[in-house]
Structure formats: C-alpha cells, structure tokens
C-alpha positions as CSV (number, residue, x, y, z in Angstrom):
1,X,-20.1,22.5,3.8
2,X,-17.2,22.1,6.2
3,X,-14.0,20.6,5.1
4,X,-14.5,17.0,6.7
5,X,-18.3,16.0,7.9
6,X,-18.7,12.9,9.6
7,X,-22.1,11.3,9.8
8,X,-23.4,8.3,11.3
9,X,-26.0,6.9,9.5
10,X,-27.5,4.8,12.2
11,X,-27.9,7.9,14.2
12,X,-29.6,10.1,11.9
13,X,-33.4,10.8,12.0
14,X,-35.4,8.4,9.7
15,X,-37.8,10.4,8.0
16,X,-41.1,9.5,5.8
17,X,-42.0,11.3,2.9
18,X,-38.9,12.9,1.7
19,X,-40.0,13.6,-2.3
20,X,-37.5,15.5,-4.6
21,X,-38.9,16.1,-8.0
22,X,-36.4,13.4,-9.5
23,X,-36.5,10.8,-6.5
24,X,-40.1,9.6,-5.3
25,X,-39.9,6.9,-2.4
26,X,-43.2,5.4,-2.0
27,X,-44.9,6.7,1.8
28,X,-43.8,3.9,4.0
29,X,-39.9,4.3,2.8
30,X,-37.8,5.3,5.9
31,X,-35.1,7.7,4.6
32,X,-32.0,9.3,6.5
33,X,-30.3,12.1,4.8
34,X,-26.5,12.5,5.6
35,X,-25.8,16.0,4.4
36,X,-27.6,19.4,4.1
37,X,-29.3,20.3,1.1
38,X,-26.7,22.5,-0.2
39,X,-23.7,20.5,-0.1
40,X,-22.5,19.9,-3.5
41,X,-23.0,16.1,-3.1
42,X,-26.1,14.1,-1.0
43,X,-26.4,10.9,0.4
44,X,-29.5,9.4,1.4
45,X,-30.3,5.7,3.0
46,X,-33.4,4.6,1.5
47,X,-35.0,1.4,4.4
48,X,-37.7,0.1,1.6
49,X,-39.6,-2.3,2.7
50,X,-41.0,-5.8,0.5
51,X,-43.0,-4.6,-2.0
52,X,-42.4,-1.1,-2.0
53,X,-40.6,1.3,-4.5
54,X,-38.6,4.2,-5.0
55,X,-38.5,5.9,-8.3
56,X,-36.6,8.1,-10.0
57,X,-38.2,10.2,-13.3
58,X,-35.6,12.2,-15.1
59,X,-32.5,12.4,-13.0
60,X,-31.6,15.8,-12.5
61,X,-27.6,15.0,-12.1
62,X,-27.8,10.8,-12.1
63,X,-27.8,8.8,-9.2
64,X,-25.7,5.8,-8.3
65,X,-27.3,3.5,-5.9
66,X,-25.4,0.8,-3.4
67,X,-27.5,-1.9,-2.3
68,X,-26.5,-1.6,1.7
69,X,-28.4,-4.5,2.4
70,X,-31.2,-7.3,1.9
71,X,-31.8,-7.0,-1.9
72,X,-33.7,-5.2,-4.3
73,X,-35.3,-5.8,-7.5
74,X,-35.2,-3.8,-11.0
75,X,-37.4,-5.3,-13.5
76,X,-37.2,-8.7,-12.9
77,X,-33.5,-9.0,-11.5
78,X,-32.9,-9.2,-8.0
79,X,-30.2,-7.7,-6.4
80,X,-28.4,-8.4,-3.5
81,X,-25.9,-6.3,-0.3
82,X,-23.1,-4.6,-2.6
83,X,-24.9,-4.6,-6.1
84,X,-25.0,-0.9,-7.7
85,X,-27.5,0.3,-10.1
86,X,-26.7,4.1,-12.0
87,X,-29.9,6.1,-12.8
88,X,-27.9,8.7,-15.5
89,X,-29.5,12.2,-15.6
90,X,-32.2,12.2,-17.9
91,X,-33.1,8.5,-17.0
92,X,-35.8,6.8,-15.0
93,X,-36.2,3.7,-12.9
94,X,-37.7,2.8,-9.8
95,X,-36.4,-0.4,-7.3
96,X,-38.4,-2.6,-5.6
97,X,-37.8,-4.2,-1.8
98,X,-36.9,-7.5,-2.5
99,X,-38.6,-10.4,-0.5
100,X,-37.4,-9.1,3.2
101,X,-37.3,-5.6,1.9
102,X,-33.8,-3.9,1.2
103,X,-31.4,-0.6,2.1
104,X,-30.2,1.1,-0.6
105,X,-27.4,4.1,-0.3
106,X,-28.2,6.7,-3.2
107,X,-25.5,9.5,-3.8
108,X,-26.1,12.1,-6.3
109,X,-24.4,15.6,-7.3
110,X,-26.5,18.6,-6.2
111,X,-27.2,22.2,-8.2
112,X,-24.2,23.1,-6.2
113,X,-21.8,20.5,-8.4
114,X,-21.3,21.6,-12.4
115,X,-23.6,19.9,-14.3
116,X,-23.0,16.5,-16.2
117,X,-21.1,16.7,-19.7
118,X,-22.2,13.6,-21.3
119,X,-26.1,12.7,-22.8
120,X,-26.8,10.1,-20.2
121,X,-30.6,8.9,-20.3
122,X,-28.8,5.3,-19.3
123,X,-29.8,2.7,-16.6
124,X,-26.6,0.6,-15.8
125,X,-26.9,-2.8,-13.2
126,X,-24.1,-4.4,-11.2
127,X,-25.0,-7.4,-9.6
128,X,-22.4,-7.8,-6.7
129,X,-21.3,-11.4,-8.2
130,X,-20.2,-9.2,-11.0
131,X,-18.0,-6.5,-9.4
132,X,-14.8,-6.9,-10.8
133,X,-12.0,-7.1,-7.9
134,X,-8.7,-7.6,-7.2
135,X,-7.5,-9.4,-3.4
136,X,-4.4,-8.0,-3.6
137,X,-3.8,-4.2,-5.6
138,X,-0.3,-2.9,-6.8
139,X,1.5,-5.9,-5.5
140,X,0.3,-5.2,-2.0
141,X,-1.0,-7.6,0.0
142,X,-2.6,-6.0,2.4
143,X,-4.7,-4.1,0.0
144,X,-8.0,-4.9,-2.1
145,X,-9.9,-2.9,-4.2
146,X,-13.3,-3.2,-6.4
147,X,-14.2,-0.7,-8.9
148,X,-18.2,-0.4,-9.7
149,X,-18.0,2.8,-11.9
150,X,-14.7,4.4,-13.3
151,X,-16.3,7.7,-14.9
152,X,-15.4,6.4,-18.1
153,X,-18.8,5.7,-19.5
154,X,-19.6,7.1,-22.6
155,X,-23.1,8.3,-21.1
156,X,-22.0,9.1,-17.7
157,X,-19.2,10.5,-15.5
158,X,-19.8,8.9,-11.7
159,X,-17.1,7.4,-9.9
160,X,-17.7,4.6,-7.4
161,X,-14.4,2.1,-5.9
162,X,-14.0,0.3,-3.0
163,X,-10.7,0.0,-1.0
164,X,-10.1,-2.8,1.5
165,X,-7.3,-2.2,4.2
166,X,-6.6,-5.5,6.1
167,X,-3.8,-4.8,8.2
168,X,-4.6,-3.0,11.8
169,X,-3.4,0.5,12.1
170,X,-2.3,1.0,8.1
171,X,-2.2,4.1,7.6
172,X,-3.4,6.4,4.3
173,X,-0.7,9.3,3.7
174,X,-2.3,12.7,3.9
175,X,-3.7,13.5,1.1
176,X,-6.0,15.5,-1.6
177,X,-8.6,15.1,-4.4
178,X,-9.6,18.2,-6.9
179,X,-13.5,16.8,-6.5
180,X,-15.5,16.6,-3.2
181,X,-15.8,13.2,-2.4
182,X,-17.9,10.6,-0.1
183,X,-16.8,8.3,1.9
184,X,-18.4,5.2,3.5
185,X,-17.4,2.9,5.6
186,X,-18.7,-1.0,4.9
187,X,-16.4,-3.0,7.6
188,X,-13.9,-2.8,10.1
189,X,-12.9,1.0,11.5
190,X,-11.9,3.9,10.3
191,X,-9.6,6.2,12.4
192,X,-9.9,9.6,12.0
193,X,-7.5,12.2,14.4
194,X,-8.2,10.6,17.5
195,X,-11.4,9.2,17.1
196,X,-12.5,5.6,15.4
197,X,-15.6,5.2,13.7
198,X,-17.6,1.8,12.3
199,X,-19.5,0.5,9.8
200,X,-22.2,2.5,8.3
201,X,-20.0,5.9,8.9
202,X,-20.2,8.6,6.1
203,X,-17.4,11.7,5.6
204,X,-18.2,14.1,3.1
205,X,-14.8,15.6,2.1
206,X,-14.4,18.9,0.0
207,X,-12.2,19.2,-2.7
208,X,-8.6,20.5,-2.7
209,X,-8.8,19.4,1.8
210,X,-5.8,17.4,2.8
211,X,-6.5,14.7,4.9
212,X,-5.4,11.1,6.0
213,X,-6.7,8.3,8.0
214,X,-5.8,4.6,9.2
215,X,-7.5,1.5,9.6
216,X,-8.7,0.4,12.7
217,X,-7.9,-2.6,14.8
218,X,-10.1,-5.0,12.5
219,X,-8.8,-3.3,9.2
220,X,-11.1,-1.4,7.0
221,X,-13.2,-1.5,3.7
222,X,-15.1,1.5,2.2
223,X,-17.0,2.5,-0.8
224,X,-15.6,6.2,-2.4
225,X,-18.3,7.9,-4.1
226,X,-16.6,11.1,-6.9
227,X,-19.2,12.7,-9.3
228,X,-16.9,12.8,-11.8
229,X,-13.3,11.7,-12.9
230,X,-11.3,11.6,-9.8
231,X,-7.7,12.7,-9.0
232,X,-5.4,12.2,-6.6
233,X,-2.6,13.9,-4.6
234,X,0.0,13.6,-1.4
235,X,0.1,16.6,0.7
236,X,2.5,19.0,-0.8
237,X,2.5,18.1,-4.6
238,X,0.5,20.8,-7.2
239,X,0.2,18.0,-10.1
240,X,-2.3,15.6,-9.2
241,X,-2.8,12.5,-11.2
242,X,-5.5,10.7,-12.8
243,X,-6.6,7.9,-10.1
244,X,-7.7,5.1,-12.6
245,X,-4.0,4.9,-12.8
246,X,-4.0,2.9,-9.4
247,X,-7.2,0.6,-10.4
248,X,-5.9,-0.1,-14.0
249,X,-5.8,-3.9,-13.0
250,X,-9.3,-4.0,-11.7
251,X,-10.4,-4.0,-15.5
252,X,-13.5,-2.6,-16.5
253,X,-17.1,-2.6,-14.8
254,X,-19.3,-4.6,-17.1
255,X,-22.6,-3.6,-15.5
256,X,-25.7,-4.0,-18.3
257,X,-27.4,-1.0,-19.7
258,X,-30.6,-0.8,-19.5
259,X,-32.2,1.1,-22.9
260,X,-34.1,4.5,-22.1
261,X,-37.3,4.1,-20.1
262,X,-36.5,0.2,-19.8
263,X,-36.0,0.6,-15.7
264,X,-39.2,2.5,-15.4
C-alpha cells in the first residue's frame, strides 16, 4: 500500500453483500471498505440496520470493533457510539443493530500482517461508560487520551487508544511507528500537509513512514488502531520505545470476556 492513504469514509461506495469466510453481514448490511484487499490491515464500516446481524465464525486474525454510532447489541447488552467489542482469532460472535440500527468500524490484520502469537478464542466488551480516560495526559492540558485495548491481553495482541488534541493548530512532531497503523478521525480536523480533513476520515500509515500532523481549528480527537504492540519514534532516532509508556496513567481496560462460543 502507499505510505500514507487517506480515505473518506462517507465517500466511499456502500456495498451489499461483502462475505469473508470469517465476517458474514446479514444481506441488507451496507458496508464501505477503506482499503484494498491486500493491505496488511482493513477497515470496513458496517451500516446495520435494527434487527439485523453481522457475524463473525472463527476469526482468522481477530477483529476489534468501534461502535461509530447508534448502538449495538451482543447477547443481551446494548452498546452504545464509542463501545468496542474484540472478536480474537479463533472466536465467534455476531452484533445485532440495536433499536435504530447501529455503525460499527471493524479493523482487522490481513494474510499480509504476521499472524497472532497468543491462543485467543476470546470475546472482550467495552461499554463506552467504561473506557478508562484521562482529561488531561502527561501533565498536559491540552491533551486527553482513552485507551480501549493495550496489546497486553493474555489472549490477544490489538492495540486500540484514542488521543484528544483540544488546542487549534497543535501540532504532532514528525514521527514513526515499527507497525502499520490506522488512523481515524472522531471530531474536530485533522491537518495533513496542506490539506484538512473531518470527521469520519481514515489514514492507513505503513510502518517505519515518518509523518506528522496538527489539529485543526476545532482541535482533534482520533481512534489509533495497531495489530499488535505499538512503538514509537521522532524523526531521526533508531531506538524506538514502547508507547504504553505514554498511556501508563490511563490504567488498564477492564472490558469483560466473554467464554468461547458465548458471543455466538
């Protein structure tokens, strides 16, 4: 894939019918695919209406799925805009359009990514409400931060944090990340070069690419989607670090598991 590819969700094709062998949307989901098959990570948004399901049966590389808006269900929970639910490899579960039908953003790794290292066959839940979050990160009070999945799961490796940027113009130093990476804009702008894009914008970003950005004139907050455990870099250093070691205040995600074929 190209270095940096920017997608606009809302103008991609909505498409009927799109069946993987480990993702089944019933026939009257609308789903827009970001990304061409053989990038090393996919995004899809799912548009399922009330009633109607998408399931997942054995997860080839897991899915992590953001709840974009309306709500879902699983089981009997509902689930509302910003809840995630993890389908591990090896695991199956299907969601429900809640009452007014719901969005859901599903990222996976592809066959192009190296394949998971732990046993997985795990169903986790995050209810928005129960995102942990900090208002202001690293003593800076212009910056917030949620974290829905660290990679630190004993069954499971994906990476999901959100980053809120409230001051116009702030500006993210160039910068690199040994994983690809997606990124997805929530609120606000994000400026990239000389052009500024809105909610609902997705940049798939290779790994090892340096890059920076900047907040537009009504800040920014976006979800960062990593298959694994993320690094980070500036331009111009060879050593990067562990990036947990900037969310270490967040505390721990303490989404419920679901046992093996319970979300099914």
């Amino acid at each position: 894939m190209a270095k940096v590819s920017v997608k606009l969700l809302g103008d991609l094709a909505a498409e009927r019918g799109l069946v993987a062998p480990d993702e089944v949307p019933d026939d009257d989901v609308e789903t827009r695919s970001a990304f061409p098959a053989a990038s090393p990570l996919a995004l899809r948004l799912h548009a399922v209406p009330a009633g109607r399901h998408v399931r997942w049966r054995d997860s080839a590389r897991g899915h992590l799925i953001y709840i974009w808006s309306g709500s879902v269900v699983l089981g009997e929970q509902a689930l509302e805009t910003g809840s995630m639910v993890i389908v591990e490899h090896g695991a199956s579960a299907e969601l429900m359009g809640g009452s007014e039908g719901g969005e859901m953003l599903v990222f996976n790794a592809t066959d192009a990514s190296p394949p998971p290292s732990r046993q997985g066959r795990n169903v986790h839940v995050l209810p928005a409400q129960d995102v942990p979050r900090v208002h202001t990160l690293r003593g800076n009070a212009d910056v917030g931060a949620a974290m829905f999945a660290n990679a630190r799961c004993p069954t499971c490796e994906l990476w999901l944090h959100e980053n809120t940027l409230r001051q116009a113009g702030m500006l993210v130093d160039p910068h690199y990340h040994t994983e690809d990476e997606i990124i997805v804009v929530t609120a606000g702008e994000i400026v990239l070069g000389r052009r500024s894009y809105g909610r609902g914008t997705a940049i798939a970003v290779a790994s090892d690419t340096i890059y920076g950005f900047s907040a537009g004139p009504s800040g920014l907050t976006f979800i960062n989607f990593r298959p694994g455990q993320p690094t980070y870099a500036r331009a111009g250093s060879k050593e990067p670090v562990d990036e947990l070691a900037f969310y270490t205040e967040i505390g721990e995600p303490r989404y419920r598991r679901v046992p093996e074929g319970a979300g099914a």
